[in-house]
C-alpha positions in Angstrom: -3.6 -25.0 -36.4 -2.3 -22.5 -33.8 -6.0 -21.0 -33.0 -7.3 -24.6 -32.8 -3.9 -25.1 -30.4 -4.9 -21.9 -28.4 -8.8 -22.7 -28.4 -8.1 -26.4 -26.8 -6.1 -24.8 -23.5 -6.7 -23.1 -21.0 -6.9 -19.3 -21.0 -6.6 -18.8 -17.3 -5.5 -21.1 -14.2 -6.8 -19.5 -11.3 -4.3 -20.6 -8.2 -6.1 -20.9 -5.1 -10.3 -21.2 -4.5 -10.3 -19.2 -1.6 -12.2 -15.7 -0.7 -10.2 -13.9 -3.4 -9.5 -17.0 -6.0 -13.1 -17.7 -5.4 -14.1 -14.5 -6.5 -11.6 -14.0 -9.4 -13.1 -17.8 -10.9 -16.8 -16.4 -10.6 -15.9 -13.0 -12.3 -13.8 -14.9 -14.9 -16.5 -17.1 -15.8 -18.7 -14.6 -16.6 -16.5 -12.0 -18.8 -16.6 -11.6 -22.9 -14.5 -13.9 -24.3 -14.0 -16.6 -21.8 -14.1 -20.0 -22.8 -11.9 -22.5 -21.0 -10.8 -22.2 -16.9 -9.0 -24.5 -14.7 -9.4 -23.6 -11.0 -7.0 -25.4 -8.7 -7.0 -26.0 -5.6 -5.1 -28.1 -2.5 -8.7 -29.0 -1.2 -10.1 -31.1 -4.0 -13.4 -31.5 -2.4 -13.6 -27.5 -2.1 -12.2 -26.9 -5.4 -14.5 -29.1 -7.4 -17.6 -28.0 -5.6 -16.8 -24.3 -6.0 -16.1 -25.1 -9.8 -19.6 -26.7 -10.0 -20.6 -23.9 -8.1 -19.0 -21.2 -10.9 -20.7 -22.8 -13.7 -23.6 -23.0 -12.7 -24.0 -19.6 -11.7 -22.5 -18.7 -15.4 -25.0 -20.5 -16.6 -27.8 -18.5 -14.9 -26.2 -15.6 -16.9 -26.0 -17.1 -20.1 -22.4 -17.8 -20.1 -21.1 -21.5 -20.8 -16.9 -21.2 -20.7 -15.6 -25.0 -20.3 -14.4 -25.0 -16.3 -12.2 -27.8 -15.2 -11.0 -28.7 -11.5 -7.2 -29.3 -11.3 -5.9 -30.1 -8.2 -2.7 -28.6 -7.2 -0.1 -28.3 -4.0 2.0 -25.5 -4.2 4.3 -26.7 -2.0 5.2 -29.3 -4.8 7.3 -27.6 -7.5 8.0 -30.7 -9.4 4.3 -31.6 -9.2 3.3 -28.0 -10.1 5.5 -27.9 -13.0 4.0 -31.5 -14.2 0.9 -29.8 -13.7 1.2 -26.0 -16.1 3.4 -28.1 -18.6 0.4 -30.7 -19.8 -2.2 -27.7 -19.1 0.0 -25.3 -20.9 -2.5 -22.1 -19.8 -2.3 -18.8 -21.4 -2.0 -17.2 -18.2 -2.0 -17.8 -14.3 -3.5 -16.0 -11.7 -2.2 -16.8 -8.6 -4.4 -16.0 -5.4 -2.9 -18.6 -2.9 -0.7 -17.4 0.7 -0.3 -19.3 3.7 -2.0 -16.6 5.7 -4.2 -13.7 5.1 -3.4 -10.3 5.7 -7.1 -9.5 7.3 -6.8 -12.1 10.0 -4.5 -9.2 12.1 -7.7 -7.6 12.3 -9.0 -9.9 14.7 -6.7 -9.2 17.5 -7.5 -6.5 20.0 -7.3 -3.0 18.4 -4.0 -1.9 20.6 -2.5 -4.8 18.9 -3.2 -4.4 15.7 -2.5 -0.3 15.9 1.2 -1.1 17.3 1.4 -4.1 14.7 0.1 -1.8 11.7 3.3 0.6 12.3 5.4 -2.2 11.3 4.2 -2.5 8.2 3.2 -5.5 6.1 6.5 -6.0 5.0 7.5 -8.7 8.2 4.7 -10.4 6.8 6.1 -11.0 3.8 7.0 -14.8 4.1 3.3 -15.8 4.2 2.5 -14.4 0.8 6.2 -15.3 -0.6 6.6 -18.9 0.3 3.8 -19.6 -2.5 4.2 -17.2 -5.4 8.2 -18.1 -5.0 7.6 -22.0 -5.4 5.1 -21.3 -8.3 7.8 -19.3 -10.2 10.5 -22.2 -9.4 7.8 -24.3 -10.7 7.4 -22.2 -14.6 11.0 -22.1 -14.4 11.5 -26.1 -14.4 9.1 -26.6 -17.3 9.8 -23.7 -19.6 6.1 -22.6 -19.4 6.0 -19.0 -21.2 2.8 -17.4 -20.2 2.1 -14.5 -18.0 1.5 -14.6 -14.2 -0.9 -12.3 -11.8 0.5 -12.4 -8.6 -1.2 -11.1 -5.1 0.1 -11.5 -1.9 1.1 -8.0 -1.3 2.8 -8.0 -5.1 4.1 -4.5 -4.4 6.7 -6.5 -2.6 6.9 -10.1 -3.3 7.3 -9.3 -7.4 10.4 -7.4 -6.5 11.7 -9.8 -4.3 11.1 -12.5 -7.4 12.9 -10.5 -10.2 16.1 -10.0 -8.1 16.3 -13.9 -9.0 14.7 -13.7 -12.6 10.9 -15.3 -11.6 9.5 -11.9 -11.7 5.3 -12.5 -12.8 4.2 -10.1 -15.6 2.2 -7.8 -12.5 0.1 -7.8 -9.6 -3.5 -6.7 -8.6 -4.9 -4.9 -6.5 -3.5 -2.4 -3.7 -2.5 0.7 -5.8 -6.0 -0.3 -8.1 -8.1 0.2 -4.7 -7.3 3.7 -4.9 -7.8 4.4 -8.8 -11.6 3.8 -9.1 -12.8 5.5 -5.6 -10.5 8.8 -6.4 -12.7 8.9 -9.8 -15.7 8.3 -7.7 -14.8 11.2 -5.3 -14.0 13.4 -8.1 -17.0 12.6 -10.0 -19.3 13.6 -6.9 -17.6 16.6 -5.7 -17.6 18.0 -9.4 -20.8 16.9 -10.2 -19.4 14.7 -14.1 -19.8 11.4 -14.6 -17.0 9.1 -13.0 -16.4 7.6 -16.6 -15.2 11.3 -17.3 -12.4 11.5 -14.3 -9.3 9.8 -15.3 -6.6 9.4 -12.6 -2.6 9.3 -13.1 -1.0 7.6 -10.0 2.5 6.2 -8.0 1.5 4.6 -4.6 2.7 1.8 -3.1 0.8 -0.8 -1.1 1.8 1.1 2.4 0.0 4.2 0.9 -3.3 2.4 0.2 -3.0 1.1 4.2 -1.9 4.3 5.4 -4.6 6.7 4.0 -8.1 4.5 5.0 -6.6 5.5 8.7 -4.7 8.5 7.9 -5.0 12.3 6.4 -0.9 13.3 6.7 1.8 12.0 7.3 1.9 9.1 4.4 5.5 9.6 2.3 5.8 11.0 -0.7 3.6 9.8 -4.1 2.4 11.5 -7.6 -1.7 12.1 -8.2 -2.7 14.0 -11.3 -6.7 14.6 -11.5 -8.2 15.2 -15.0 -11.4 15.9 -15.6 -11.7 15.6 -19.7 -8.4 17.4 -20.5 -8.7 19.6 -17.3 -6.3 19.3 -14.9 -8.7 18.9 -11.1 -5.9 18.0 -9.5 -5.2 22.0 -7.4 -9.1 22.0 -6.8 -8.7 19.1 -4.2 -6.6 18.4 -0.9 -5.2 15.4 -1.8 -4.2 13.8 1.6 -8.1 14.6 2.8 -9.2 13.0 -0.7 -7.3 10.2 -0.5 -8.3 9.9 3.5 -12.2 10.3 2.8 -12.2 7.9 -0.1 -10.4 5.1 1.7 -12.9 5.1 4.3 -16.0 5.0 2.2 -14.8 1.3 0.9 -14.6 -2.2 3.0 -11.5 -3.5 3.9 -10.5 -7.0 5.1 -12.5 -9.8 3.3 -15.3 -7.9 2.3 -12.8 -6.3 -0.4 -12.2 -9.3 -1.9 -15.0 -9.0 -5.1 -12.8 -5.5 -5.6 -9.5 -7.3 -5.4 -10.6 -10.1 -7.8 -12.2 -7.4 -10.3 -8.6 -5.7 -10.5 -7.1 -9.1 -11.3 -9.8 -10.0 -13.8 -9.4 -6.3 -15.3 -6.0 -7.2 -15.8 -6.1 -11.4 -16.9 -8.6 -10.0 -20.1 -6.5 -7.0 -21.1 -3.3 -9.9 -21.1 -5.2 -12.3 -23.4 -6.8 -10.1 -25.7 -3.9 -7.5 -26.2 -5.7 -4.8 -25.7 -3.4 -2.2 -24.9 -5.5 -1.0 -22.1 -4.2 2.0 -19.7 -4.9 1.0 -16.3 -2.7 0.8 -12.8 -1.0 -2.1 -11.3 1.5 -3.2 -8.5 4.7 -5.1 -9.0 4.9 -4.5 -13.1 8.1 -5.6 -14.2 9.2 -6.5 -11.0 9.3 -3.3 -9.5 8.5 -2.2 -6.1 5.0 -0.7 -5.4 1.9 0.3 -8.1 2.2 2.5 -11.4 0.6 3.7 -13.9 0.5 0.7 -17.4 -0.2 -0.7 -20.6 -1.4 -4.2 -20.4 -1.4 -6.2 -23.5 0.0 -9.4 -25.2 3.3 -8.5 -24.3 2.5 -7.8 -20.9 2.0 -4.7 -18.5 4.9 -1.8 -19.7 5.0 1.0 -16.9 4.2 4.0 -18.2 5.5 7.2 -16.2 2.5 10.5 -16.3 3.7 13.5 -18.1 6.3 15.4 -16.0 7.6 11.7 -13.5 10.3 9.7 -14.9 10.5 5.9 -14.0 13.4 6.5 -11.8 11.6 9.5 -9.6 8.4 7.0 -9.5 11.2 4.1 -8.5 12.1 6.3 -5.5 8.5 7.3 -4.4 7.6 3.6 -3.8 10.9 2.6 -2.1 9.9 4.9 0.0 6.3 3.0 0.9 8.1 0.2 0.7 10.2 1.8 3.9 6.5 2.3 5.8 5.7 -1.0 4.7 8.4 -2.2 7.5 11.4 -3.4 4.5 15.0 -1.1 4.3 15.9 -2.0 0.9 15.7 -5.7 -1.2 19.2 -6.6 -1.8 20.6 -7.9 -5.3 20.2 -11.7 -4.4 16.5 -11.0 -3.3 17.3 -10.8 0.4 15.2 -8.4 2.1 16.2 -6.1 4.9 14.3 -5.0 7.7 13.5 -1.1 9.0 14.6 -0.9 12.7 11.2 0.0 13.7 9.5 -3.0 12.1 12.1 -5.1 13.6 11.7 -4.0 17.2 8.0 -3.8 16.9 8.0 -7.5 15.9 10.4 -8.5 18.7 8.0 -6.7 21.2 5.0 -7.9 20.7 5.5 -11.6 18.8 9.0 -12.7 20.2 10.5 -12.8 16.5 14.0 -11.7 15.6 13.3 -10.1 12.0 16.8 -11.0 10.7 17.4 -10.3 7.0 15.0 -12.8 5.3 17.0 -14.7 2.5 15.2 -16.0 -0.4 15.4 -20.0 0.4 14.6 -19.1 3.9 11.2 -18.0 2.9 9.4 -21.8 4.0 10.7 -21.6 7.6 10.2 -17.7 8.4 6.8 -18.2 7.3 5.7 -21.6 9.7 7.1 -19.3 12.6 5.4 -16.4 11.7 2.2 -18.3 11.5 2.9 -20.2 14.5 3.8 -16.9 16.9 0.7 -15.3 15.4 -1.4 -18.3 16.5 0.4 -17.9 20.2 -0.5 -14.5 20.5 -3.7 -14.5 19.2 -4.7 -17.3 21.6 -3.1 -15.6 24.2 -5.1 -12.7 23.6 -8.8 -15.0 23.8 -7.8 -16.4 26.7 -7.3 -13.1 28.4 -10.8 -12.1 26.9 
């Protein structure tokens, strides 16, 4: 009776069909042991077409996982909550935010630079407003399965478990670095990638910082092994970590990366597999570490010679280039002086402490003073 329950819902409900949703459904569709999706949307003429569009293209590769349009508004908690209780999904991935980081990009490049040094932490509304309203919502009906949540999850998962809706873990960020720091190994020592295995503790500011930058990043923990050889001495790891960034796309183009870190982690969920990988925002903590994923969900696991409370401080201090002081008990999040002056210059926005039920409002105005400025700026052009 139980497998027949578990067989007749839905293994994973992919939250937003955008560039990286998008991605994660396509990905998704086409893994081992995938036989039932829901991929929900706002847009329900998007969201069914890109459905049709997933299974067909399964299809083509001989894969035929039931896939289901649900159409969903975040903003509603009562109507999300209706919504996961009569679905009752083994997992949710959530890839919805009211504003993509990558869109900064567009502005001129002195812009951007001077906006870059306050972090993405001020930003953190836009990713927050959503994740925090779909955590209200598996609060209200007693859903039980495990969350993947982007949106700079380095951040917004710590913010969440300071008011007990932390999700199981994040994607991405800290899982950019893992795979091209086994590619750069593999080429410059002439073994297979599959034979590098890489033992890490950055936070999202890191993975930012180093595609632009080889010194100056904060403190963070890298252990190379090559087989049961310790690499790590035979490389610099600032210029490693600086010429691997670089090779990679960032901005949109990522997205096929981001979503195979989130799939990577949906499968090792809901087949318990135990698997050793990387993640941001485990157990509501700040920044990425080193885990094991399985049923249970994603346990940090510190690398030989790091306790949990030295890899704690490492990312709190990322989390300090990412633009945020400290998270306070009741989630509230306080601002670095520079972020906050940097904010004020260039966007008009007094970064006050942003309090959790705040989150809605500080993220319209951020949006809105982005759109100001960035019309501003093609005017001027």
């Amino acid at each position: 009776m139980v497998e027949e329950d578990q067989m007749n819902r839905p293994q994973v409900l992919v939250g937003g069909l955008g560039g990286l949703g998008g991605w994660v459904l396509e990905l998704l569709a086409r893994s081992e042991g995938i036989s039932y999706l829901i991929g929900a949307d706002l847009n329900e003429e998007w969201g069914r077409r890109k459905v049709a569009n997933v299974a067909a293209g399964a299809i083509l590769q001989g894969r035929y996982p039931r896939l289901e349009f649900a159409k969903m508004d975040l903003q509603d908690v009562d109507g999300c909550a209706e919504i996961i209780d009569r679905l009752q999904p083994q997992l949710i991935l959530n890839c919805a935010t009211l504003q993509t980081w990558w869109v900064r990009k567009a502005l001129p490049p002195q812009i951007t630079e001077r906006l870059d040094k306050a972090g993405s932490g001020p930003w953190l509304p836009t990713h927050l407003a959503l994740s925090r309203k779909l955590m209200l919502a598996q609060r209200a009906c007693g859903w039980q399965g495990h969350v993947i949540n982007s949106g700079i999850p380095d951040i917004s998962n710590a913010v969440l478990a300071k008011r007990g809706l932390a999700p199981t873990m994040g994607l991405g960020n800290i899982d950019l670095l893992i795979p091209v720091l086994r590619m750069g190994v593999a080429r410059e020592l002439q073994v297979p990638a599959r034979n590098v295995r890489v033992y890490g503790v950055f936070h999202h500011y890191h993975v930012s910082h180093f595609r632009k930058h080889a010194s100056g990043a904060p403190p963070y923990f890298l252990r190379l092994m090559v087989g049961d050889q310790d690499v790590t001495e035979r490389f610099d790891a600032n210029l490693l970590l600086h010429q691997v960034s670089r090779e990679r796309f960032s901005g949109e183009p990522l997205n096929p990366v981001v979503a195979s870190s989130g799939v990577k982690n949906a499968l090792a969920l809901l087949h318990d597999t135990g698997l050793l990988t990387h993640a941001a925002g485990p157990q509501g903590l700040p920044g990425g570490y080193p885990v094991r994923v399985g049923g249970s969900g994603a346990q940090v696991v510190p690398p030989a010679g790091l306790t949990l409370k030295k890899a704690l401080a490492i990312n709190e201090a990322g989390q300090r280039g990412d633009g945020i002081e400290r998270i306070e008990e009741d989630g509230t999040v306080v601002y670095t002086t520079q972020a906050i002056d940097i904010m004020k210059e260039l966007l008009g926005i007094d970064l006050a402490p942003l309090r959790f039920d705040d989150c809605d409002e500080r993220a319209a105005e951020l949006i809105a003073r982005f759109r100001a400025l960035a019309g501003n700026q093609e005017k001027r052009a």
